[in-house]
N, C-alpha and C positions, 0 to 999 in steps of 0.2 A: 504494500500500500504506500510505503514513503517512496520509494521507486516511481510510482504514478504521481505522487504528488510531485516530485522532483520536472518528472517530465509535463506535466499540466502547468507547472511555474514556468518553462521555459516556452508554451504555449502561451503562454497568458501576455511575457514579457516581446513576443515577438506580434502579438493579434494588436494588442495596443495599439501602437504606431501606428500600423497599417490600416486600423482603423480611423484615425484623424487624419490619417495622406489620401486614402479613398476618399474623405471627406471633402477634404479643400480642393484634391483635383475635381472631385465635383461640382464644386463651388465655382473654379474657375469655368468647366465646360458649361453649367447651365444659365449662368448669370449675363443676362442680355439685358441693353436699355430698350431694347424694340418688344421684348416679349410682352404676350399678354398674359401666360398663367403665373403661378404662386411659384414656380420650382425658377422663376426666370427671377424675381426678387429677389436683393442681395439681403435685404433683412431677413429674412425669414432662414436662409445658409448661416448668416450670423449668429441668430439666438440654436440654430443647430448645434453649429460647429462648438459655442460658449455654453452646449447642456453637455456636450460626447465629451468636452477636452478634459477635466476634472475624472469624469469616468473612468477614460481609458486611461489617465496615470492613475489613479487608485486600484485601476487593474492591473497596470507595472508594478507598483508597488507590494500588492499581493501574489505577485510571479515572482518577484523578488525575495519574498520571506518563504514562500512554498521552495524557491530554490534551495533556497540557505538551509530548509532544514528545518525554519523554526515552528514549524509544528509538527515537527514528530510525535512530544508528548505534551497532550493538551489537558490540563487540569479537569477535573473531574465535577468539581465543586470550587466556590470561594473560597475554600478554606487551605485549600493547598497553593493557593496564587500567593506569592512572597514578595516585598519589594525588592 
């Protein structure tokens, strides 16, 4: 199971990015001043791209601790969490 978690962290820390580059390259491709739908608005890519970007680092961030290790052994209860 720590083997899958190992390997699911180095998923997580490679899907990130590629998840906010698929973003903005689409932002650049769909973003027209002539369009008439919603997908051709640059506001609307903006508050996208400003809901994914926080995500997908919190999703580096947790590919990063799965990497490391650091939950192999996850407390059971409060009473074993230590400062």
């Amino acid at each position: 199971m720590n083997n899958l978690k190992k390997i699911l962290g180095l998923v997580w820390m490679v899907v990130a990015p590629l998840v906010i580059i698929t973003l903005v390259l689409g932002a650049i491709t769909y973003i027209d001043s002539n369009g008439k739908k919603d997908i051709n608005n640059p506001i609307i890519w903006i508050i996208i791209i400003s809901i994914f970007t926080p995500i997908a680092i919190g999703l580096m961030i947790f590919g990063w601790y799965a990497f490391k290790d650091d939950y192999q052994k996850l407390p059971d209860s409060s009473i074993e969490i230590t400062n």
